[in-house]
Each structure stands twice: as structure tokens, then as C-alpha cells.
C-alpha positions as CSV (number, residue, x, y, z in Angstrom):
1,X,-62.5,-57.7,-79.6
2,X,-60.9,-60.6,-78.0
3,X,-57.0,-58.3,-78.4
4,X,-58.8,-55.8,-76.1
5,X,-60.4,-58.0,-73.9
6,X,-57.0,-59.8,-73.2
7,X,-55.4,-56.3,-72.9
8,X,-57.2,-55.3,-70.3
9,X,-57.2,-58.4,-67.9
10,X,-53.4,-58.2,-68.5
11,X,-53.2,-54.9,-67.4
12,X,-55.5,-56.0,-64.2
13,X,-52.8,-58.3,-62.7
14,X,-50.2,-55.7,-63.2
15,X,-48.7,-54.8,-59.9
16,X,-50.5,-51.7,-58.0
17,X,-47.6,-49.3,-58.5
18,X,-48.7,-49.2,-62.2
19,X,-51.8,-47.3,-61.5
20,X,-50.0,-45.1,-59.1
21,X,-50.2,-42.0,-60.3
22,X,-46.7,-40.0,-58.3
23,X,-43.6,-40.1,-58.9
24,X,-42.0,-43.3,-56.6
25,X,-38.4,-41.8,-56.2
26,X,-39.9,-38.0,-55.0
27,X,-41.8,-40.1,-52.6
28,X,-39.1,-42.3,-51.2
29,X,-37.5,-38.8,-51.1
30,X,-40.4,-37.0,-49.0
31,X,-41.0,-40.2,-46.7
32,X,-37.8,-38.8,-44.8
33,X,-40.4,-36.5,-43.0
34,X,-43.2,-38.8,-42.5
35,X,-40.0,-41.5,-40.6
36,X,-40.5,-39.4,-37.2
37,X,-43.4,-41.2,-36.5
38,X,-43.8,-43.6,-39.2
39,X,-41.9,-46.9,-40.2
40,X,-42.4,-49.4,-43.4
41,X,-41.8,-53.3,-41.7
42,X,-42.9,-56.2,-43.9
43,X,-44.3,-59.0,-42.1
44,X,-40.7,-61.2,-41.9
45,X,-39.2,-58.1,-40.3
46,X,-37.4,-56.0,-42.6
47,X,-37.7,-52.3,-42.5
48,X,-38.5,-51.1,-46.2
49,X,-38.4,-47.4,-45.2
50,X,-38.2,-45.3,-42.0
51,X,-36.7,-46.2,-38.9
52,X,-38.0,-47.6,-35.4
53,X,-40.5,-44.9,-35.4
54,X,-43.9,-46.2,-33.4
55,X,-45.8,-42.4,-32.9
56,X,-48.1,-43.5,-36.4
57,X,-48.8,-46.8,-37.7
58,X,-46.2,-49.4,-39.9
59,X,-47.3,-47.9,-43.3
60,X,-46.5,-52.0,-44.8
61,X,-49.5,-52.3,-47.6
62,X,-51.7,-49.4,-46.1
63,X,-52.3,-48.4,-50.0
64,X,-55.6,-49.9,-51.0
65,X,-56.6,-51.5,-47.3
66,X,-59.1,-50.1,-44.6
67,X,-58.1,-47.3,-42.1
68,X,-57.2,-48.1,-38.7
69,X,-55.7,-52.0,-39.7
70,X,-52.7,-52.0,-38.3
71,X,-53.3,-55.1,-35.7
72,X,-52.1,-54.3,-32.7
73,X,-51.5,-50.2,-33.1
74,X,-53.7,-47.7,-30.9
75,X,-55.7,-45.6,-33.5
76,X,-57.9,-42.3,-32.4
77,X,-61.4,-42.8,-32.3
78,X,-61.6,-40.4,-35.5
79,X,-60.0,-43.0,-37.9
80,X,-61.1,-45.6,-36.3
81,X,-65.2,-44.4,-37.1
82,X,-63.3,-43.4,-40.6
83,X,-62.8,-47.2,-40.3
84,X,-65.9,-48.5,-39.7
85,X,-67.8,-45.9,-42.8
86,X,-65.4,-48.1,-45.2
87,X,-62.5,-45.5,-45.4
88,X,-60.1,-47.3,-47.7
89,X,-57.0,-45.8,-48.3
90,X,-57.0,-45.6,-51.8
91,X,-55.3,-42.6,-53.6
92,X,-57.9,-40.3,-53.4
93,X,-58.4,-40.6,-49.7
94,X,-54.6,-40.9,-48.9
95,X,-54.2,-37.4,-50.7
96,X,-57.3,-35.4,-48.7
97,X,-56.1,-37.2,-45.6
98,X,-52.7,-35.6,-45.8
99,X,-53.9,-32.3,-46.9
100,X,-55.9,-31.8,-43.8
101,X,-56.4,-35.0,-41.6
102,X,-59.1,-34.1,-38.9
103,X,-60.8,-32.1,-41.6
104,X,-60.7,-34.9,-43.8
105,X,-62.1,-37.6,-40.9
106,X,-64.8,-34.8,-40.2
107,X,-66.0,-34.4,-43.9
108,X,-65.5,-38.5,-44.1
109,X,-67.3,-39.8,-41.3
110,X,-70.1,-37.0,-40.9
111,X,-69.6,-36.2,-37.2
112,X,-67.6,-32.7,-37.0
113,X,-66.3,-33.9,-33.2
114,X,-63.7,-36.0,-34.6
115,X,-60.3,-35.2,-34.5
116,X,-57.2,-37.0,-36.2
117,X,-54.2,-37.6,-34.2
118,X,-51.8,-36.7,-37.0
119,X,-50.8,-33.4,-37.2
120,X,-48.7,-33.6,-39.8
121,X,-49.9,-32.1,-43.3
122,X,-48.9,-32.4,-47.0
123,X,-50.5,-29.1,-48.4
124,X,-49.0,-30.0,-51.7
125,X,-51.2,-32.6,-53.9
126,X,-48.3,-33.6,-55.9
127,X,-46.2,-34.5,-53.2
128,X,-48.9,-36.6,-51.6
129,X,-49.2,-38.5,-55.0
130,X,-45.7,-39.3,-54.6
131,X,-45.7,-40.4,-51.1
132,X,-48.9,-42.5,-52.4
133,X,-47.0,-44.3,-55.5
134,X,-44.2,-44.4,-52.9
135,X,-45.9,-46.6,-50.4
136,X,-47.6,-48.8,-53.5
137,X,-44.8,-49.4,-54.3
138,X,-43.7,-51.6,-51.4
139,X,-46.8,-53.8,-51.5
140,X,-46.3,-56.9,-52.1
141,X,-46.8,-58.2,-55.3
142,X,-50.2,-59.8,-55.9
């Protein structure tokens, strides 16, 4: 009993990207398209993927924290209700989102007025897991 126990609190401070369940290098691959408007900048500055793309939100740690948390970045009021309902972007919700995201922000927060200013989709659930693991896997290390 104690073997399992100690297995599993091991595998609890393994790094996020463990539990991710695409495929890292398809997403770094796919995160070409979502660059337009979106950039990866760690807190001392360095870009980690993208470019200087300010249209959507620094994607730095957005896997596993609250919509709309980007300090400083002017969110629609549909993720920003999203927000305050407890939308967490964990895999799940990152995958829906990109599928459909004003559809997904109506279903999520109840109110079928919303609207989500991306318009970008990923109609493919795969490649949405891989964007996922992609962006875990720039988190920092806990």
C-alpha cells in the first residue's frame, strides 16, 4: 500500500505537460496559425512562441488558470462572465472553446447574448489537444 501511495504523490509533482493529453511538437507546429493574434512572453520577457501579436491575449501559463487573466489585456464581456462562472482553462474547456468559441461562452455562462471575440476555430479535437499539450508545455515548472 505505502509503493502505491508513494506512486501516486510522485506522479502529482510531475510537471503539467505529463497529463497533457496532445502531441507537443503538432502543437508547436499548429500554433503558427494561432501567432496572428496571439504571442507566448514569460514574465522576464522572452517570447516562447508567436511573435509581437497583441489582437488575443499572451497565452504564458493560460493552461490550468481562469479565463480572462491576462492583467492588463481588454477581454469581451463574453469571457469575461466565462470568468467570473469559474471558467478554467483546463483541457476540456480549451478544446470546446476552440471548436466554437461564442458557442462555447453561450453554453458556459448560460446567457445566449454573449459573443466571443475570437473568430478563429479548431474544428478538429485532436489538433486542439495538441495546441493544449503545446501551451502546457511552456508553463513553468511547479
Amino acid at each position: 500500500m505505502y509503493r502505491v501511495m508513494t506512486l501516486f504523490a510522485a506522479a502529482a509533482l510531475l510537471p503539467a505537460a505529463a497529463f497533457a493529453e496532445g502531441d507537443v511538437e503538432k502543437g508547436k507546429a499548429l500554433f503558427n496559425k494561432c501567432q496572428t493574434c496571439h504571442v507566448v512572453v514569460n514574465p522576464a520577457g522572452e517570447t516562447l512562441a508567436g511573435k509581437s501579436a497583441k489582437t488575443g491575449p499572451n497565452l504564458y501559463n493560460v493552461a490550468g488558470q481562469a479565463a480572462g487573466g491576462v492583467e492588463g489585456f481588454k477581454y469581451g464581456n463574453g469571457i469575461m462572465l466565462a470568468r467570473e462562472k469559474g471558467l478554467v482553462w483546463d483541457e476540456a474547456n480549451f478544446v470546446a472553446y476552440l471548436a466554437n468559441p461564442t458557442g462555447f461562452l453561450k453554453d458556459f455562462t448560460g446567457d445566449k447574448s454573449v459573443r466571443g471575440n475570437m473568430s478563429f476555430q479548431v474544428k478538429k479535437e485532436d489538433e486542439a489537444k495538441d495546441l493544449h499539450a503545446f501551451l502546457v508545455s511552456l508553463n513553468p515548472a511547479e
